[in-house]
Structures are given as structure tokens and as C-alpha cells.
C-alpha positions in Angstrom: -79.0 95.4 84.9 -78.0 93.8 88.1 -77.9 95.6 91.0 -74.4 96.9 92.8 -74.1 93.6 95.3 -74.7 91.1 92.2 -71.8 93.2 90.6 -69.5 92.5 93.6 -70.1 88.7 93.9 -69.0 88.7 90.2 -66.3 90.2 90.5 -64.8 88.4 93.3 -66.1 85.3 91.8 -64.2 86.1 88.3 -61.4 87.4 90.4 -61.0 84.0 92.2 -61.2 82.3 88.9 -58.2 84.4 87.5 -56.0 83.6 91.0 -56.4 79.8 90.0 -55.9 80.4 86.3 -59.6 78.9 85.6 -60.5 81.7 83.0 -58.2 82.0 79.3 -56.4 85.4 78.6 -59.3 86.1 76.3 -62.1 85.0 78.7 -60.2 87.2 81.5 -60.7 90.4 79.6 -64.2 89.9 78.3 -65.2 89.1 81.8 -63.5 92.6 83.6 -64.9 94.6 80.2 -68.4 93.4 80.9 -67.9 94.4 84.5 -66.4 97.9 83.8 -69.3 98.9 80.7 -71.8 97.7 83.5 -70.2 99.9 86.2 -68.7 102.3 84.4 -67.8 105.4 87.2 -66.2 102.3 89.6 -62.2 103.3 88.7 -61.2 100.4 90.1 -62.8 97.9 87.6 -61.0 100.0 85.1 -57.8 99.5 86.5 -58.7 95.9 86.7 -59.5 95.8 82.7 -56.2 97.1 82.5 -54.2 94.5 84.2 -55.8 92.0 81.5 -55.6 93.8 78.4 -51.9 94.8 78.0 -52.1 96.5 74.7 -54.7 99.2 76.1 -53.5 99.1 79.8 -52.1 102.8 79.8 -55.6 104.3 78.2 -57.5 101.9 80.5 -55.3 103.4 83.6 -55.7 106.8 82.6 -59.6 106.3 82.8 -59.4 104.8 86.2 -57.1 107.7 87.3 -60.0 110.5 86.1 -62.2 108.3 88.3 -59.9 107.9 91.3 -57.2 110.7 91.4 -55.5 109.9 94.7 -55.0 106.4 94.5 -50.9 106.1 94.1 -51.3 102.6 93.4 -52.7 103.8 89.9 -49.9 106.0 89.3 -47.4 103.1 90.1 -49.4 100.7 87.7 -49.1 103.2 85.2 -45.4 103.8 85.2 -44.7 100.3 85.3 -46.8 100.4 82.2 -44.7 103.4 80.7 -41.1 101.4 81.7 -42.5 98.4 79.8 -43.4 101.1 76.3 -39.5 102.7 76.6 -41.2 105.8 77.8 -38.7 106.7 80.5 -40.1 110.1 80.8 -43.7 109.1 81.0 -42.7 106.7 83.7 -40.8 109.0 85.8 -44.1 111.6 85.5 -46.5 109.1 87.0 -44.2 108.0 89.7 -43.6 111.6 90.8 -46.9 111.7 91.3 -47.2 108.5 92.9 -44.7 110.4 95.2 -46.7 113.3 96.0 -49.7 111.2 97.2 -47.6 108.3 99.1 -44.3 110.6 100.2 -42.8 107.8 102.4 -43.4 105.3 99.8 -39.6 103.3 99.5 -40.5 101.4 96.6 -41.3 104.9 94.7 -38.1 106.7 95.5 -36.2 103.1 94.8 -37.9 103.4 91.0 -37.7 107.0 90.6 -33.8 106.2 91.1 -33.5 103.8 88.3 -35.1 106.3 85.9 -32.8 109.5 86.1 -29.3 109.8 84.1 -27.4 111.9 87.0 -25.8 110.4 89.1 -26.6 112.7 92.0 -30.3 112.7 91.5 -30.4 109.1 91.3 -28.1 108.6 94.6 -30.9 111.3 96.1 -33.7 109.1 95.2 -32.2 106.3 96.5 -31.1 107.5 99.8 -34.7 109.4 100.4 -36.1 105.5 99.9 -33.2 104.0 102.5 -34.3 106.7 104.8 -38.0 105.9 104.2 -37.9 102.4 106.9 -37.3 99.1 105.6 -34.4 99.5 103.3 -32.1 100.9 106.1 -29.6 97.7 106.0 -29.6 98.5 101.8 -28.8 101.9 102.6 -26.1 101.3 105.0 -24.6 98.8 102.5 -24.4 101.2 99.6 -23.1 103.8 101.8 -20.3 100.9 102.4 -19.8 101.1 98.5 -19.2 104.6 97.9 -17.3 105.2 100.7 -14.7 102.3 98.7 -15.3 104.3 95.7 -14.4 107.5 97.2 -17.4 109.2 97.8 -17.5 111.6 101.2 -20.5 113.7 100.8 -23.4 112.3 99.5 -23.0 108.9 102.1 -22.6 111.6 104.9 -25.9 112.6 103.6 -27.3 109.4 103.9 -25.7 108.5 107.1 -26.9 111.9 108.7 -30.6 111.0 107.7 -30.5 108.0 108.9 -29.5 108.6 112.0 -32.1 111.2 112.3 -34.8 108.8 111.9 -33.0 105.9 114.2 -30.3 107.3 116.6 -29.1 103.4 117.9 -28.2 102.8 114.5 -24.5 101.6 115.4 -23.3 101.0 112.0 -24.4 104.7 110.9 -22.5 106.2 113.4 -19.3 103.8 112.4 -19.9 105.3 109.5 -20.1 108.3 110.0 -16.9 107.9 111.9 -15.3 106.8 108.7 -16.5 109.7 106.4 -15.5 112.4 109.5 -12.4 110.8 109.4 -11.8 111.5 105.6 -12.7 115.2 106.3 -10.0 115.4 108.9 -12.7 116.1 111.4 -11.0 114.0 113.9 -13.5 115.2 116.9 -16.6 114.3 115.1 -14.9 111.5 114.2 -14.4 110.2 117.3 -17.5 111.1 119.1 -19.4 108.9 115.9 -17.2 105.9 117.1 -17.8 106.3 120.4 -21.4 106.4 119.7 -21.2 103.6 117.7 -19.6 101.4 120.1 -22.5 102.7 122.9 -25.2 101.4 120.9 -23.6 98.0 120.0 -20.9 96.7 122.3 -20.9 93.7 120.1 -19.9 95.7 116.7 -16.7 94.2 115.5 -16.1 97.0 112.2 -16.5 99.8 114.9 -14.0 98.3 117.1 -11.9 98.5 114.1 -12.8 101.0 112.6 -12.0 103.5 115.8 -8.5 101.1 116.1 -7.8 102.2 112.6 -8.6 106.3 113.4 -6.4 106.0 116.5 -3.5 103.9 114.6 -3.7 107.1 112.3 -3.5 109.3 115.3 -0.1 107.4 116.4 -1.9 106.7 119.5 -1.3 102.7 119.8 -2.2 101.9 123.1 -6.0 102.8 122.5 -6.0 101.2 118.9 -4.0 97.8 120.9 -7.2 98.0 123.5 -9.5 98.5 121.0 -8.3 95.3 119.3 -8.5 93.3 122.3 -12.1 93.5 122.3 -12.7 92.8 118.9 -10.4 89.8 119.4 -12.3 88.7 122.2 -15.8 89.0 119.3 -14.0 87.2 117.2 -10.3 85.9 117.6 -8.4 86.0 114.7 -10.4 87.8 112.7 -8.4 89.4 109.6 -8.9 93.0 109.4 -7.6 93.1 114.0 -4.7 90.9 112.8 -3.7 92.9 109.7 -4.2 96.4 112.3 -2.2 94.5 114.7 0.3 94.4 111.8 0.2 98.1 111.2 0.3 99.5 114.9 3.6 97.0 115.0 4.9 98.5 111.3 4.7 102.1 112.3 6.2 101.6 115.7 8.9 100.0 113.8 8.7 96.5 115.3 8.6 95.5 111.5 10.0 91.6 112.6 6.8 91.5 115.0 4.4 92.9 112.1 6.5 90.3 109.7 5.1 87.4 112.1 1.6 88.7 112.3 2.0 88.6 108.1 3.1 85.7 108.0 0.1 84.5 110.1 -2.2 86.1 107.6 -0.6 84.3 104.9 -1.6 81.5 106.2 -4.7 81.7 107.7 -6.1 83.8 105.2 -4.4 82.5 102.0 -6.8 84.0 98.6 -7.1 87.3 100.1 -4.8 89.9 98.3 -5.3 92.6 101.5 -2.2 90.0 102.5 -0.4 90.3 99.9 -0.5 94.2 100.2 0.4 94.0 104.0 3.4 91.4 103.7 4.7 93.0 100.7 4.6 96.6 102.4 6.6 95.5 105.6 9.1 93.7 103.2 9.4 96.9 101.5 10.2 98.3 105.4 12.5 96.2 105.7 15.1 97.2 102.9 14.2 93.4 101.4 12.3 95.4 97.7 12.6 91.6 95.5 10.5 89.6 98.0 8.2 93.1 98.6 8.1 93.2 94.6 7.4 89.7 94.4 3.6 89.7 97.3 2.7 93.5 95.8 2.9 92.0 92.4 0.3 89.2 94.2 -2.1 92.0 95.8 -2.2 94.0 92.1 -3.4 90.6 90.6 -5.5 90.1 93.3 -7.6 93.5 93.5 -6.8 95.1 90.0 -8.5 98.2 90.8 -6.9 99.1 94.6 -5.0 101.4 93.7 -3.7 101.1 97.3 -1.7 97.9 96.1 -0.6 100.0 93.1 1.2 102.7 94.5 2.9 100.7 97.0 3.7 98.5 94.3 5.4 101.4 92.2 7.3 102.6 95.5 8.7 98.9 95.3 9.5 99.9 92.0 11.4 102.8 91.8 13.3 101.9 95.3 14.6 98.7 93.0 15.8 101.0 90.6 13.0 99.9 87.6 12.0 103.2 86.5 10.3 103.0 83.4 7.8 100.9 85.1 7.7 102.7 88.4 6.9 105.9 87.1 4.1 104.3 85.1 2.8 102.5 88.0 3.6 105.7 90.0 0.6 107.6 88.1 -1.9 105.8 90.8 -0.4 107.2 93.2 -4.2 109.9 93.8 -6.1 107.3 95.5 -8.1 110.0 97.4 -12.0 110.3 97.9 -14.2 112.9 95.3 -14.4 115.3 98.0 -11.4 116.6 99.4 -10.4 119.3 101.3 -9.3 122.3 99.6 -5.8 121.7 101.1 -5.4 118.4 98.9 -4.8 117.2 95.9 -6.2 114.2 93.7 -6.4 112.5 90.4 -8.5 109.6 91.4 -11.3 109.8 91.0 -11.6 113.1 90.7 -9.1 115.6 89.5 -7.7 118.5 91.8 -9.2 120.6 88.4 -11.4 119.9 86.0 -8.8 119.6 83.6 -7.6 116.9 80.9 -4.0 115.4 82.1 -1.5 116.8 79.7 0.1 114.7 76.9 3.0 116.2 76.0 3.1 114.0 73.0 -0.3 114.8 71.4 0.0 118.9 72.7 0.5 121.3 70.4 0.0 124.8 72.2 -2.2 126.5 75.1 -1.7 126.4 78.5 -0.7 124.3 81.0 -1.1 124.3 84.6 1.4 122.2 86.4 1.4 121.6 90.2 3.6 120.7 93.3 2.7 117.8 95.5 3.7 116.2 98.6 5.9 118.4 100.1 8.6 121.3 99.4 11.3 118.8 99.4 9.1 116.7 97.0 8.1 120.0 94.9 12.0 121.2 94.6 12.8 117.6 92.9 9.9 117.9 90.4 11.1 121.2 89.5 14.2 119.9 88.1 12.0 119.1 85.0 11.2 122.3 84.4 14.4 122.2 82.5 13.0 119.9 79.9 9.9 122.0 78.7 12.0 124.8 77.1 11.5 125.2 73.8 7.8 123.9 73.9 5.1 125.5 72.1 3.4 125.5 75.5 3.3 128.5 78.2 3.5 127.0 81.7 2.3 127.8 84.9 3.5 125.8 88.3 1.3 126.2 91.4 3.7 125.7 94.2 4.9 126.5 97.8 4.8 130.3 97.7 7.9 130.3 99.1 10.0 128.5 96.2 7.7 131.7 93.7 10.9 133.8 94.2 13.6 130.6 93.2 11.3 130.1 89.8 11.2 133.2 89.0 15.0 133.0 89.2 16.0 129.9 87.5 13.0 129.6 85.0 12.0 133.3 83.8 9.7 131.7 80.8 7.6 130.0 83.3 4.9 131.7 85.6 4.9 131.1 89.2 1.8 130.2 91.2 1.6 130.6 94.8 -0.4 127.7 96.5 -3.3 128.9 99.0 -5.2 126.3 100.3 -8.1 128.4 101.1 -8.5 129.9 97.3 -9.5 128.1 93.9 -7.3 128.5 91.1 -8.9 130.3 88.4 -8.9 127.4 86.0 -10.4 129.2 82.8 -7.6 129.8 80.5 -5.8 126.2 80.8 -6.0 123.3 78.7 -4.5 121.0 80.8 -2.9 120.3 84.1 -0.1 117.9 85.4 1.2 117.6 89.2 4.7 117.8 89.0 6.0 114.0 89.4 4.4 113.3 86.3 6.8 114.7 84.8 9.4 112.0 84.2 7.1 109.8 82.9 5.0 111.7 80.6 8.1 113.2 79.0 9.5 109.8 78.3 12.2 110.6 80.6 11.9 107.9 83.2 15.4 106.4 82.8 17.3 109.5 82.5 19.1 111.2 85.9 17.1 113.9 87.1 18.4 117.3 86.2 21.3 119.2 88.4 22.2 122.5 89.0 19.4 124.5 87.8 18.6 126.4 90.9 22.7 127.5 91.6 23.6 131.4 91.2 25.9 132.9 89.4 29.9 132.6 90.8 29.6 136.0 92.4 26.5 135.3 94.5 27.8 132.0 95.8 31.1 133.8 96.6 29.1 136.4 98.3 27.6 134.2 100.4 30.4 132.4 101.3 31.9 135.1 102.5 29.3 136.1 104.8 28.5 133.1 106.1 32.7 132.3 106.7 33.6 135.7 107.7 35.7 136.2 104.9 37.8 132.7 106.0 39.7 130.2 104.1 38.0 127.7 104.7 36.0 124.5 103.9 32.0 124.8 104.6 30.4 122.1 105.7 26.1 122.0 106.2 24.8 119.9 108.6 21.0 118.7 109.5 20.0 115.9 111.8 16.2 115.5 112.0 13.6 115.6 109.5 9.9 116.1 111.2 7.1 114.0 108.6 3.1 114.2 108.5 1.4 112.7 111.1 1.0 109.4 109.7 4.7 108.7 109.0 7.8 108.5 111.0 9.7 111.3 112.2 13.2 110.5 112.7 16.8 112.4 114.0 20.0 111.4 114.8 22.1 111.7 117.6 24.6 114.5 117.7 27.3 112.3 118.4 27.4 110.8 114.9 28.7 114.1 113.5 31.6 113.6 116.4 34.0 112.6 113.7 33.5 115.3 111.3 35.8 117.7 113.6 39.1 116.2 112.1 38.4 117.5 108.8 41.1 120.6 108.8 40.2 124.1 107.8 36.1 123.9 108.1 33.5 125.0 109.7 30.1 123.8 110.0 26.9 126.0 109.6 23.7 124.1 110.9 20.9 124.2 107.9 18.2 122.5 110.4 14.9 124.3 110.7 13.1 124.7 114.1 16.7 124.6 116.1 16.3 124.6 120.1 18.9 126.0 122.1 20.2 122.8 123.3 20.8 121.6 119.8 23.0 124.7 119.8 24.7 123.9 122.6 25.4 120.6 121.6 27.1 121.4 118.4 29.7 124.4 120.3 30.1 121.2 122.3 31.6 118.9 120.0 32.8 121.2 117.3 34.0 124.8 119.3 32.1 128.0 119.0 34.2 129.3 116.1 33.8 126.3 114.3 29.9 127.0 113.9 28.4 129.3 112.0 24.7 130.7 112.7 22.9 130.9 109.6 22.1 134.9 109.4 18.6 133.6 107.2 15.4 131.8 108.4 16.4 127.9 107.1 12.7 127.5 106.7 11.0 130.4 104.9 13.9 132.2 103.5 14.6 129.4 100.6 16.8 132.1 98.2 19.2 132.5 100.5 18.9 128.7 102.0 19.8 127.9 98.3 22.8 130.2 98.4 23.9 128.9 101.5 23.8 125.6 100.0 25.3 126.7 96.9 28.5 128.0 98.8 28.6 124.8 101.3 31.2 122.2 100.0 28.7 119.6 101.2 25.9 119.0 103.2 25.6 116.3 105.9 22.4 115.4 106.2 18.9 113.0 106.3 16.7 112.5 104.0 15.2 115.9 103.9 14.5 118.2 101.6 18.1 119.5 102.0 19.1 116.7 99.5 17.0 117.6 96.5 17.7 121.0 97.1 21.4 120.2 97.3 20.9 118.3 93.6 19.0 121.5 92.1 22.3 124.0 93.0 24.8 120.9 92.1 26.2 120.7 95.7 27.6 117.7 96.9 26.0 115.9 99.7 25.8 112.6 102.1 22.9 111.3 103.2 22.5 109.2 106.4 19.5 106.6 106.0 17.6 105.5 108.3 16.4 101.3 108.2 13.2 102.4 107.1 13.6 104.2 104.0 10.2 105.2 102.5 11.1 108.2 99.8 11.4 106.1 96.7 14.2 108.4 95.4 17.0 106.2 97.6 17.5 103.2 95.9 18.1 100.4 98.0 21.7 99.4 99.3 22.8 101.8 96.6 25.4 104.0 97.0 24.3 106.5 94.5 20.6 107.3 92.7 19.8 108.0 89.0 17.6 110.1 90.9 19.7 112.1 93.2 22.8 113.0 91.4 25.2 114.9 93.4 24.7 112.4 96.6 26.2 109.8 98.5 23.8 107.4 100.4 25.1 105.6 103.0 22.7 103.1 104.4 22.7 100.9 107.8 25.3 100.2 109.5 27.3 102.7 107.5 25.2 105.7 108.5 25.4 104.8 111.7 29.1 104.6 112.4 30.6 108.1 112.8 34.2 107.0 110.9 32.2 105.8 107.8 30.5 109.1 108.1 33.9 110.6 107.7 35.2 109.0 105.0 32.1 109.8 102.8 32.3 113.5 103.6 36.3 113.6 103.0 35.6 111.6 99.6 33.0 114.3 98.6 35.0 116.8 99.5 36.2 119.0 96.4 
């Protein structure tokens, strides 16, 4: 038998013949068997045996493992072996303890990931590998791709673990700065850009990124600076022109955010982000057929943005198409997974784990239906209520708890649902669940003018509060609101008192102000121009106090006001009213240049320069007059 140094010069001498491919498949294994049966406890010659006889590779493996326990390469070999027999679960075994003996092994947490069926296990596997050294560019780059897809928590995972293990890692804390910014942790979220920018001056997406978090902040002097120096990285680069486009858009400079557009367009004339941002300031700009026409262009572009979507459906319904609107109008979710408990979503993720409801296919059980957007928002989905009597369905609505005591009112069959952001709905008794401006489209009901009327009292209720609010007068009782306060990341807007100047040569009325949050000034200014006993103090709280806001309304003969939720609210207790638009018109419900909406029954809309002339004011109050 030759001795243990004769052994080694044969095997490197066969394993030099098998590099240049000197030695046949058959003459390969013949030459490691000969080499294992004459050294059999050597584990290794085993696992070499293995490599050249495919058929018994896993027994051959097995019999180097005995020999050589804590080599992980063996366990590797051995699952690749496993992957290559369909034994999944085999595989995943040996890798797990190829794991165990090699824990900061990438390539083993990168193929432990491609053999687990959740989701969540697999994205753990896979961030434990881009945490592990060399795959921290991978890492950052899937991060990149379920932040698009809406994913908050798991990247922050990620992100946080890899800035454990590498602090300087700028495009972690940009990040980080993003996914912050989706919880509506705007400190964090600015401390993580800030960081981001310290480690690399040179970052362009952080430089845009912390634009973009101040642009949503309505600070645009820091987002402008902020843009300077990315223009100086890299002039004219897309993403600083198209935020350059925004800051301009929400200051409403919409003919300076047109010519930055217009730029993109050219410069940048296959990408459908163009599209989107032309087509929105368009829309701005009262002109829907040429906003309808580059939307249309950014849908066909990116099919599944559904950022391009519901702007396109806001084109939509503003044109008066409302079949198709409404349809498009179901997009209108595009939120991450992981929300706060204070939102709501659809996509990709619903607010419950709950089927949508099909009115058409239902045929019982319960429903849970739910507000959105805002009270004025909630009060004009609740006009459908009136459609689901006579369904086989019970119904619950989760809304602002202070509308509970107006459903209760106007829709006795219905349950009421106070919304509390800080508690989960108990979800265990429903079937399915619908936010409210769904309704119109999944009842078929699209083209049809919303529903009037159904939150006014009864004649002796509105008479009561006529009287109390008049002082027992003969007289005409006109409402009046001038400023309407939006979310952050929209414009607020008022008018100036003066534009209600005219309304004092209507004989025999009085006006009672219906704005929430009034200063004394405001007060003041209305004594002013109309005389103190021709205004009447509401003897209610406008904002919380909605029963007797809707009686007030109820007994007014019309209401003067924006677009607030005083006009919806006028529409649900069939009260006449005017509403002064502004040039930028976002609500969907005021179809453009129009007159009148399908939508808002009961109004007049007076756009530019109408709305802003006091005697055109005038005559549309007079006309609406009863």
C-alpha cells in the first residue's frame, strides 16, 4: 500500500489532470475511488469522489461529512446537491447548517433566501447576507425596490443594519431619510439626510431626496438651495428639474413650472415621469384636454404608477367623464404596506384584511364601509348611503365621530362607527369593506347626480333654527365662509373680505358667518362692511357641533362660500349655495368652467374672473335666492 506522501502526489497529479480535462468522466471517478478505498478516514477524498460521481454524490458527501463535521463547505456541496434532486427541504437543512459553522457566510444567507416560500423569511435571509460585507451595494439596491413597491419596514431593517456595520454609508442614511419620511418622522428624517449629505457631499439622490422632504414641508427656499448644489453635480439633471417644477407648482407660479415642463419634454423625451409632471400642471391650470391628453402618455408609459393613475382619473372626473373617472379613481390608495394607524390604503395593502365589496356578486353579511379624505370628503360619500336600502346587507360606516350623531339621524338602518386613529377596528364579523368613494362606481352609479337632501330635518326643526339664529326676524339668511385651511402638502387659500362688499344690497338679510377658527378681526371686519345687526354669531361650535351646523345650513337660504366642506354639506340638506373657485381647483367634484356639477347638485360655481368680481358674486346669490 503506498505510503501517505505517495497518496498526495497522486492526488494532486490526478487533480491536475482533471483541471486540464486530460482524464474521461469514467477515468476521473475510478481514479478519486482508488484514492478514497486506499485512504478511506481522509473526508476530503470522499468529497472529492463525490464531485465525479453525480448519481452517488449525496451518499458520497454524507460520508465525508461523518469524517469532517465542521467543514461548511461540505454542507454547501451537499445542498447544491439536494437543489439539483428537487429536495428543497433537504437543501435548506444542510445550508442551515452550513450557517451555523460559517455565520457571516453571504453566499449562505443569499441561498437560504431562494429556498423559503415567505416572503418575510426570505427578505430576512437576504438582508442578514447584504449585511454580511460584500453585498452592501445589492442590499442598498433592493432596499431601492421595495421602497417603490411600498415596503417601510423591512428596508428600514435593512437600512438600520447596515448602518450599524458601516456608519459613512451615505446612501443608507438617504435612505433611511426616505423610509423616516413615509412614517411621518420628519426629525429622523431629517437628521438621516443630513447625515447623508456629511458623508458624501457629492451625493446627487440625497441632495434630492432632502429637496423633495423639504418641498413637502412647504419650505422652498431650503429645497431651491438644495437644488443648486445638485445642479452644480450635475446641471440639468431630471429628477432637480422636475423638483424645480414642483417647488414652482405649489407656490403657484404654474406658468414658471409650465416652462421647466416644457424643458423636460424636451430634453428628456421617452420618460413618462414627464408626462405625469406636464400633464399635472395642465390640470393646475384649468386646461383638463391637454392635461388628459400627457396623463394619458405617463399611464402608457409606467402602467403600474399608480401615481399617473390617479391624477389621470382627477383629469377625469374634472372633465366631466365619470364612468371612467370613477373606474380610474379606484387607484387612488397608492400608499406603502405599512402605514400609520391614522391612514388608510388599498394598495398594496388594505386598511383591513378584507375582500373589497361587490355589490353585484353579494348576497348577505356584513359590510364595513369607511370615510376618507376628509369630513367634507366623508359628508359627500355619505350621500350614497341612500342607495343601499333595501339590500340584503347590514352596513356599518367608520367615520368622523363627529358626523355618528347625523347617521344615526338620516340613516337609522345603518350602524355608525366612530374613527379613532389609535384603535383597530374589530374586523371579525365582516365580509367585506369599501371606503366610501367607491361607492358611485361599484354601484354602477357613476353617471347619476349624487344624492340631495338626505341629511335636512324635518320643517319644524329648520324653522326652529331659523328662528333662533334670526331672532324671530323676517328675513332672508345668508351663510358665509371665506377660507378653507388644507393638509400640509396642499394649498390653503381665503378670500378677501371685500368680495362679500356687494352682498349688503340684498334687502331684508342677514348674514351668519359658518367659518371655523374665526379671529376677532375677521369679526370685526364683517360689522364693518355689513352693520352689527346684520350679523349673526352662530350660538354652536361651526366645527365640532355638525347637528346643529346642519340645521344652520338647513334654515340658511344660501351659503356663500369656497370650496369647503360647507358645499357638500349644503348638497346633503338640499340648501342652495355659490361657490367661489379659486384658479387652482384640485377637488375633482368642480367640473371645469362649469357652472353647475352632476356632482354638486344644489350649487352654483363661479370660476375666475367671475369669483373674483364682487357684482358677479351678487348676481349668483340673488339668482339662487328662493
Amino acid at each position: 500500500m503506498p505510503d501517505a506522501n505517495t497518496l498526495v502526489s497522486l492526488e494532486e497529479t490526478l487533480r491536475a489532470q482533471v483541471a486540464q480535462g486530460d482524464l474521461a468522466d469514467d477515468e476521473k471517478r475510478e481514479s478519486f475511488q482508488a484514492l478514497a478505498l486506499l485512504s478511506p478516514s481522509e473526508g476530503m477524498r470522499w468529497a472529492a469522489l463525490a464531485g465525479s460521481w453525480p448519481e452517488r454524490s449525496a451518499q458520497l458527501l454524507h460520508r465525508a461529512i461523518i469524517l469532517i463535521p465542521d467543514d461548511f463547505r461540505l454542507y454547501i456541496n451537499l445542498s447544491n446537491r439536494h437543489v439539483q434532486a428537487e429536495a428543497g427541504g433537504k437543501a435548506f437543512v444542510s445550508l442551515r447548517r452550513a450557517a451555523l459553522l460559517q455565520p457571516d457566510l453571504a453566499r449562505v444567507s443569499m441561498n437560504l433566501s431562494a429556498l423559503v416560500a415567505s416572503r418575510a423569511k426570505r427578505w430576512k435571509f437576504q438582508s442578514r447576507a447584504w449585511v454580511q460585507g460584500v453585498l452592501e451595494g445589492t442590499g442598498l439596491g433592493q432596499v431601492e425596490r421595495q421602497i417603490a413597491g411600498g415596503q417601510i419596514l423591512e428596508p428600514l431593517e435593512v437600512v438600520e443594519k447596515l448602518l450599524r456595520s458601516s456608519v459613512l454609508l451615505s446612501d443608507a442614511w438617504r435612505l433611511r431619510g426616505v423610509l423616516q419620511q413615509r412614517l411621518y418622522k420628519s426629525a429622523e428624517s431629517r437628521r438621516s439626510y443630513c447625515r447623508a449629505l456629511i458623508c458624501d457631499p457629492a451625493n446627487l439622490n440625497a441632495y434630492i431626496a432632502a429637496s423633495s422632504y423639504f418641498i413637502e414641508r412647504r419650505s422652498f427656499t431650503r429645497a431651491t438651495r438644495l437644488l443648486n448644489f445638485a445642479d452644480i453635480l450635475v446641471p440639468g439633471a431630471f429628477a432637480v428639474l422636475a423638483n424645480r417644477a414642483a417647488i414652482l407648482e405649489r407656490m403657484g407660479r404654474l406658468e414658471e413650472a409650465l416652462t421647466i415642463a416644457r424643458r423636460l419634454a424636451i430634453l428628456y423625451p421617452h420618460n413618462g415621469e414627464r408626462y405625469f409632471i406636464y400633464g399635472t400642471i395642465l390640470q393646475d391650470m384649468a386646461n383638463v384636454a391637454d392635461a388628459l391628453t400627457n396623463l394619458r402618455r405617463a399611464g402608457v408609459a409606467a402602467p403600474k404608477d399608480l401615481r399617473f393613475q390617479n391624477n389621470l382619473a382627477i383629469a377625469l372626473l374634472k372633465s366631466g367623464r365619470y364612468s371612467e373617472g370613477f373606474a380610474a379613481y379606484e387607484g387612488r390608495w397608492f400608499a406603502p404596506a405599512e402605514m400609520p394607524t391614522s391612514e388608510r390604503s388599498l394598495w398594496p395593502n388594505a386598511s383591513f384584511d378584507l375582500p373589497l365589496w361587490e355589490p353585484g356578486r353579494s348576497t348577505g353579511g356584513k359590510i364595513l364601509l369607511w370615510g376618507e379624505q376628509g369630513v367634507g370628503d366623508e359628508i359627500w360619500g355619505l350621500s350614497y348611503l341612500t342607495a343601499l336600502a333595501g339590500r340584503p346587507e347590514h352596513f356599518t360606516v367608520e367615520i368622523d365621530a363627529r358626523l355618528v350623531p347625523l347617521v344615526k339621524r338620516c340613516f337609522p338602518a345603518i350602524t355608525p362607527l366612530p374613527r379613532h386613529v389609535d384603535m383597530q377596528v374589530d374586523i371579525s364579523s365582516y365580509q367585506a369593506q369599501l371606503p366610501l368613494l367607491s361607492l358611485p362606481h361599484r354601484l354602477g352609479l357613476a353617471e347619476e347626480q349624487t344624492p340631495a337632501g338626505w341629511m335636512r330635518p324635518g320643517p319644524t326643526r329648520v324653522a326652529a333654527a331659523k328662528h333662533r339664529l334670526t331672532g324671530g326676524r323676517s328675513v332672508r339668511l345668508i351663510g358665509l365662509a371665506w377660507r378653507s385651511i388644507k393638509p400640509l402638502q396642499h394649498l390653503s387659500f381665503s378670500i378677501d373680505f371685500e368680495k362679500f362688499s356687494a352682498l349688503k344690497a340684498i334687502e331684508n338679510a342677514v348674514f351668519l358667518p359658518l367659518q371655523y377658527g374665526m379671529e376677532r378681526h375677521e369679526w370685526d371686519a364683517l360689522i364693518s362692511i355689513f352693520g352689527a345687526d346684520r350679523v349673526v354669531r352662530p350660538d354652536f361650535d361651526v366645527r365640532d357641533d355638525l347637528v346643529r351646523l346642519a340645521d344652520a345650513i338647513a334654515a340658511t337660504d344660501v351659503v356663500v362660500t369656497l370650496a369647503t366642506a360647507l358645499v357638500p354639506m349644503a348638497v346633503a340638506t338640499d340648501t342652495r349655495s355659490v361657490a367661489m373657485l379659486m384658479p387652482v381647483q384640485r377637488d375633482w367634484r368642480y367640473r371645469v368652467g362649469a357652472g353647475e356639477s352632476r356632482l354638486l347638485p344644489c350649487s352654483t360655481l363661479l370660476w375666475p374672473p367671475e369669483s373674483e368680481d364682487s357684482e358677479s358674486l351678487l348676481r349668483a346669490v340673488v339668482k339662487s335666492l328662493p
